[in-house]
C-alpha positions as CSV (number, residue, x, y, z in Angstrom):
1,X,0.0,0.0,0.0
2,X,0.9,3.7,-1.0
3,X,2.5,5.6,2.0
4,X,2.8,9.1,0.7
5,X,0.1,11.5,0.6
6,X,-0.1,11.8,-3.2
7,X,0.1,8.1,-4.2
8,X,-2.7,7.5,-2.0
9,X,-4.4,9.9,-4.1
10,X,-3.2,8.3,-7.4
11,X,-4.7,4.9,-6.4
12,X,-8.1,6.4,-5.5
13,X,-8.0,7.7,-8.7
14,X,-7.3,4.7,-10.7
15,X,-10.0,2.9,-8.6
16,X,-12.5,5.0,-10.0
17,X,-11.1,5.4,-13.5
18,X,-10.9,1.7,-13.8
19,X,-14.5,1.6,-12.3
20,X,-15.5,3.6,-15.3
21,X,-13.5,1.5,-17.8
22,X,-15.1,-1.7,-16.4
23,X,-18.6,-0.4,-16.8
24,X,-17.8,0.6,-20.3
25,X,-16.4,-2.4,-21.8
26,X,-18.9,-4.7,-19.9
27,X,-21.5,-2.8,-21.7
28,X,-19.7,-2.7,-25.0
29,X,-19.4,-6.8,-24.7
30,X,-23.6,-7.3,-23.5
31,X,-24.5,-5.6,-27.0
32,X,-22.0,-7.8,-29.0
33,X,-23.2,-11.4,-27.3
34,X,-26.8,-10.0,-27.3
35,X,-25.9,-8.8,-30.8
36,X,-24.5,-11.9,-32.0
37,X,-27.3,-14.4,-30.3
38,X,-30.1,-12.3,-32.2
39,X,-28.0,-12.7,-35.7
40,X,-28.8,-16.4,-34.9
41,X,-32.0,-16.4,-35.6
42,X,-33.1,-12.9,-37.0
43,X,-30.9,-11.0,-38.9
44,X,-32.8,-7.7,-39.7
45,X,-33.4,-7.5,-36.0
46,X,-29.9,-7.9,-35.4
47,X,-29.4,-5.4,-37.9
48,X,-31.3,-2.7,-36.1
49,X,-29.3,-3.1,-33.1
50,X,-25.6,-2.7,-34.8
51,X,-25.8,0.8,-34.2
52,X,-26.0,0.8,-30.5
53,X,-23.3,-1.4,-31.0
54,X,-21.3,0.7,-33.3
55,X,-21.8,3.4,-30.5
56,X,-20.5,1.3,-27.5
57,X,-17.1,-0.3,-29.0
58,X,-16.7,3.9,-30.7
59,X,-16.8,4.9,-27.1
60,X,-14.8,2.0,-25.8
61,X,-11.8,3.1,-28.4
62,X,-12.6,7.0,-28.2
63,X,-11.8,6.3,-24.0
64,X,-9.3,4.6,-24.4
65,X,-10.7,1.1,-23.1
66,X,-10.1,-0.9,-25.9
67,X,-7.2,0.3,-28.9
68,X,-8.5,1.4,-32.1
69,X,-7.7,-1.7,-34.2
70,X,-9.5,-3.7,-31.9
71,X,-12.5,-1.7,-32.3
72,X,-12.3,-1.8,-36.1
73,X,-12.1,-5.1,-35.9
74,X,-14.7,-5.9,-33.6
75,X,-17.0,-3.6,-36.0
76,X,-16.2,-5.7,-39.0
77,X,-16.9,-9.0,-37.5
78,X,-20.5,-7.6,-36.1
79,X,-21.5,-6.4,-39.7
80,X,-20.1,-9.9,-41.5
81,X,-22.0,-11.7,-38.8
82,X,-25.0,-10.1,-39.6
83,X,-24.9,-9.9,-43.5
């Protein structure tokens, strides 16, 4: 455990940053599996929902949370899946 004053701080601030980045990417990933069990069976539905998805992993790379690449990839496999 951090002794001086400021690390202390730093750690309470990379609790809650990585609070935030958690809650991000577990909602990014929801969409995707939800997006990706629709696609199963209806395709237009899943369709309609690739947008919400689109906006999640864009604010997942835009954060930081996940690289760029990885969100460009994860976009391409979502709208081959559902083609």
């Amino acid at each position: 455990m951090p002794i001086i004053k400021s690390a202390k701080k730093a750690v309470r601030g990379s609790l809650r940053k990585k609070a935030f980045n958690d809650r991000r990417k577990r909602t990014m990933k929801e969409i995707i599996k939800k997006i990706e069990k629709v696609a199963k069976t209806d395709k237009k539905e899943a369709g309609k929902m690739l947008s919400s998805a689109y906006q999640a992993i864009d604010k997942a790379a835009k954060k930081g949370v996940i690289k760029k690449n990885n969100a460009a990839r994860k976009k391409s496999r979502l709208s081959r899946l559902i083609k």
